[in-house]
C-alpha positions in Angstrom: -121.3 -94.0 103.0 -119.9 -90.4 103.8 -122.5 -88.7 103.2 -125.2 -91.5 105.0 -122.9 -90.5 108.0 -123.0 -86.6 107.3 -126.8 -87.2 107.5 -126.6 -89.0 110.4 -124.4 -86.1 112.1 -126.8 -83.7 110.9 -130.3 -85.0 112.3 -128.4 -86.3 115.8 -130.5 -84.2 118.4 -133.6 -85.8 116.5 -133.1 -89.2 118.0 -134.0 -88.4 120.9 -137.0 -87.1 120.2 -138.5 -90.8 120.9 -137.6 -92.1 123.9 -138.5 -96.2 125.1 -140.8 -95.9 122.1 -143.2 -92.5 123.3 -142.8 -89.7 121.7 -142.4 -86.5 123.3 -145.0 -83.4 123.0 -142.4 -80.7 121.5 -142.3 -78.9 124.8 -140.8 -81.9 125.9 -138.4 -82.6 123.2 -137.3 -78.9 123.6 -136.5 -79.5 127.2 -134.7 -83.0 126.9 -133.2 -82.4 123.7 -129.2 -83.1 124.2 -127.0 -80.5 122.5 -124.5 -81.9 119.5 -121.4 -82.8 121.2 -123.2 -85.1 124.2 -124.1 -87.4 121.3 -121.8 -90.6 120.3 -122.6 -91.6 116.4 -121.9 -95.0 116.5 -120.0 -96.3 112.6 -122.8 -97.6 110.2 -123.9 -101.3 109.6 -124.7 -101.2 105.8 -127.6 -103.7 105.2 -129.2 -104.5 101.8 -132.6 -104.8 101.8 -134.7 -107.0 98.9 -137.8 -105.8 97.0 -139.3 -107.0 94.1 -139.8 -105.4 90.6 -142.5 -106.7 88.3 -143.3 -105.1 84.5 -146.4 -107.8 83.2 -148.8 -107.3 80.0 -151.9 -109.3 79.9 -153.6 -109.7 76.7 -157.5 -111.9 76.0 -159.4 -112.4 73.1 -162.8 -113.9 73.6 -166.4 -114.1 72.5 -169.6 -114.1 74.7 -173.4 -113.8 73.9 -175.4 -110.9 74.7 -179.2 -109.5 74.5 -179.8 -106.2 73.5 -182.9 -104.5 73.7 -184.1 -102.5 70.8 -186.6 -100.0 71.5 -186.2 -96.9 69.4 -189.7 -97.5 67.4 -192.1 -95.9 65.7 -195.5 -96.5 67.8 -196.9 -98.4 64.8 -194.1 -101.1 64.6 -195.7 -104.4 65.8 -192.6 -106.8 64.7 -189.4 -106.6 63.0 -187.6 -109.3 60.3 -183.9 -109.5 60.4 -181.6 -111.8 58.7 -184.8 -114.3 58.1 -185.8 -114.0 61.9 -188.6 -112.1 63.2 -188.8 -110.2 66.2 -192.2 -108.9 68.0 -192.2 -105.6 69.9 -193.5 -106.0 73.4 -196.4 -104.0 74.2 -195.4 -102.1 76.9 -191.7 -101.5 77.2 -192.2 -100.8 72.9 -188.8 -102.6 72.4 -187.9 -106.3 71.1 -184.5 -108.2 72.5 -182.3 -109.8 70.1 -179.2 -112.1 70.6 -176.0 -111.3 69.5 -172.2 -112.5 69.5 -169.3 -109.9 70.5 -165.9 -110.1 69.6 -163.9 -108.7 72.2 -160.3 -108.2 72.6 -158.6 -106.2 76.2 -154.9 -105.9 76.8 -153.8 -104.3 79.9 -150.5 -103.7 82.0 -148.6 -103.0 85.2 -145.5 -102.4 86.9 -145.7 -103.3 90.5 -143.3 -103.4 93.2 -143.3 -105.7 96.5 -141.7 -105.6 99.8 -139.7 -108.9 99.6 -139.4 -109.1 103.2 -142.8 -108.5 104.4 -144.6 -109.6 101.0 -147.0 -106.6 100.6 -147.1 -104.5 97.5 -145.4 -101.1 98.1 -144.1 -98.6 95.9 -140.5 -98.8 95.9 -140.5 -97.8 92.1 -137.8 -94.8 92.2 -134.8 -96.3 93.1 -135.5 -98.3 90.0 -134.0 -95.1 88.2 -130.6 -95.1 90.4 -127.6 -96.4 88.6 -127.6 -100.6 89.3 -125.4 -103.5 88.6 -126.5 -106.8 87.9 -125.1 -109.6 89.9 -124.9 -113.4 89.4 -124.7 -114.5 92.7 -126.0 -113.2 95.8 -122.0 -113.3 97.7 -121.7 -109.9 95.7 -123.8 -107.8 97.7 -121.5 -108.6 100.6 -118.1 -107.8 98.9 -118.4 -104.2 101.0 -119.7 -106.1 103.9 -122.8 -105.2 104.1 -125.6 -107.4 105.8 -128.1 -109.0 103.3 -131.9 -109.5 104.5 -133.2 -112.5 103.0 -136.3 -112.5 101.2 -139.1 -113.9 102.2 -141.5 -113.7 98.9 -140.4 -115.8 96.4 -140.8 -115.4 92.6 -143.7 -117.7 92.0 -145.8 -115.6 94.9 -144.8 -112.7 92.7 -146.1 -113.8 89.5 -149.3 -115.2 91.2 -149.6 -112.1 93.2 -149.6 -110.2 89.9 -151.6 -112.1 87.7 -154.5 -112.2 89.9 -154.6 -108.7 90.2 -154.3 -108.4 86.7 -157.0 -110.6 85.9 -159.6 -108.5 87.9 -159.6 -105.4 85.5 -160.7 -108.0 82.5 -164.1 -109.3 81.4 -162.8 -112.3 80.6 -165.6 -114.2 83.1 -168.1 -113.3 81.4 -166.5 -115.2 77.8 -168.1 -117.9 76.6 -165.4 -119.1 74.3 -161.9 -117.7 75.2 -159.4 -117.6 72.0 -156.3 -116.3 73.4 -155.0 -115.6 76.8 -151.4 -114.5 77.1 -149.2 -113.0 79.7 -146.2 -111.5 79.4 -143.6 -111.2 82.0 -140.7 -108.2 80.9 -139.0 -107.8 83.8 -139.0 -110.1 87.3 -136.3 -108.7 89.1 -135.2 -108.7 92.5 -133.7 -105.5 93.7 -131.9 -105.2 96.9 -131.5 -101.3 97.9 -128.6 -100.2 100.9 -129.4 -98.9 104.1 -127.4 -97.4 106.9 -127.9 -97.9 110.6 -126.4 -95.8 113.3 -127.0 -95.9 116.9 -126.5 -92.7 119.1 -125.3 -92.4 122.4 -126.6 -89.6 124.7 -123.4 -89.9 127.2 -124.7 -87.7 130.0 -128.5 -89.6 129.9 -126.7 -93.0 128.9 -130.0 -93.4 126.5 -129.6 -95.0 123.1 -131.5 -94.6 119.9 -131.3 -95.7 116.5 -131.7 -94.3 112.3 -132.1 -95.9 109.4 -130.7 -94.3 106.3 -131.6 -94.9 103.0 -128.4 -94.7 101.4 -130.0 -93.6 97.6 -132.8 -90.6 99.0 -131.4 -89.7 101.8 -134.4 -90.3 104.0 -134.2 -90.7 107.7 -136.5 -93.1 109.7 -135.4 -93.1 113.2 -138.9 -95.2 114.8 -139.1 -99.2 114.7 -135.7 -99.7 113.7 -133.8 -102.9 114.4 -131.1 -104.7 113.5 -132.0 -107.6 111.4 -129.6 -110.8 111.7 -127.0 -111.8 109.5 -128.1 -114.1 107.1 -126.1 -117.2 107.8 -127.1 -119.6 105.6 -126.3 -119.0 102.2 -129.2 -118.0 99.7 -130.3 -120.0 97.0 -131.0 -118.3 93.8 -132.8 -120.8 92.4 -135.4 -121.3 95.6 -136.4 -117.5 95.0 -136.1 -117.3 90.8 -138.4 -120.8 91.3 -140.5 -120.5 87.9 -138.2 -122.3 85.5 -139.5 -122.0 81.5 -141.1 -125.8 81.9 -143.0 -125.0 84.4 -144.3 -121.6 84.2 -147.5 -122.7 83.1 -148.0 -124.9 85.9 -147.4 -122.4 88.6 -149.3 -119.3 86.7 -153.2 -119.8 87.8 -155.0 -121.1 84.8 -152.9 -123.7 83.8 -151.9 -123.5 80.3 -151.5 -119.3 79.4 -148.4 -119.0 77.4 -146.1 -117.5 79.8 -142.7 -115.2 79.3 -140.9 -114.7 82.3 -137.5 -112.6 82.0 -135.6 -112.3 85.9 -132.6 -110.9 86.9 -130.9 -109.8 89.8 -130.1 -106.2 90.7 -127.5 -104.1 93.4 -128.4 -100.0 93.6 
């Protein structure tokens, strides 16, 4: 926290740089910019913020049927036998199709991560590497008071989310007999990161202006803040972590791909 609030000393005269949400030309900010000590730096509200952290592997195994087209022939090649079956060369294209079946395997992975507030993918990846605790119940994260922003994605939109955009990068849809479909699930965890909110006061001006913090980078965001409402009801963990090992299969789309699932619950 003392050092969210050394940041917030240090980038003061930049609050004002926004004013009743238009921002000034930098002549302008020049001008109205307030000097150091005409500005009041309110004491932080620490609120925890939720995003999602997915790590899936997708594996198929499927055959399909295919043509190909031979046509690297001598000119004087009017049919060709193979395996018993005999194939005449067109006249013009000089090439004869046969049928074949392909034995395909594809395996592919991702690690995504999603705003759990908003429900849009976003890359929230580094704080994954800042030291973390896990927690068992979500009364935890407010032990230091801070103010916890309820999720609004829930695990199952997750999973879904991912799946399907798995899926895309296969052939799969083109399989006429699919022999193994698998995901794999390593890590469904739901992350909630701190951030600091200070308002300043320009005393001789009486205007008011507010920073967010990221209390992990450091990073200052001074436009569209707000101050989100307590959560007042109490969060369940089991509406959010809402794929349970019976039903996974039921709630993954294409009922029946063996499913592993491993969630947990994270404070940076």
């Amino acid at each position: 926290m003392g050092q969210a609030r050394d940041k917030a000393l240090d980038k003061r005269t930049n609050a004002f740089k926004t004013l009743a949400g238009i921002k000034l030309n930098n002549l302008a900010a020049v001008i109205k910019r307030p000097k150091q000590e005409e500005i009041l730096v309110s004491d932080p509200v620490l609120r925890y913020e939720p995003f999602w952290y997915i790590s899936c592997k997708m594996h198929y195994k499927y055959d399909r049927t295919r043509s190909y087209n031979v046509s690297d022939l001598a000119p004087e090649v009017q049919s060709v036998t193979i395996d018993g079956n005999d194939y005449t060369v067109t006249t013009k294209q000089r090439q004869f199709t046969i049928k074949g079946i392909e034995h395909c395997i594809e395996d592919a992975s991702t690690i995504d991560t999603f705003n759990a507030i908003n429900r849009q993918k976003q890359d929230f990846k580094k704080y994954v590497q800042f030291d973390k605790e896990s927690i068992s119940d979500f009364s935890q994260l407010s032990n230091d008071g801070g103010l916890i922003v309820e999720p609004e994605m829930c695990e199952s939109a997750v999973v879904n989310a991912v799946v399907e955009s798995l899926r895309r990068l296969f052939h799969a849809d083109t399989a006429d007999t699919i022999l193994e479909e698998k995901v794999d699930f390593e890590s469904v965890d739901l992350y909630f990161r701190p951030i600091y909110i200070f308002e300043y006061t320009w005393e001789t001006r009486g205007n008011k202006s507010m920073a967010e913090i990221d209390g992990l980078t450091g990073d200052v965001n001074f436009e569209c803040v707000t101050l989100r409402k307590k959560v007042e009801k109490l969060m369940n963990r089991d509406l959010l972590f809402d794929i349970s090992a019976d039903a996974a299969n039921l709630l993954i789309p294409g009922s029946g791909i063996p499913v592993r699932v491993f969630k947990e619950l994270k404070k940076i």
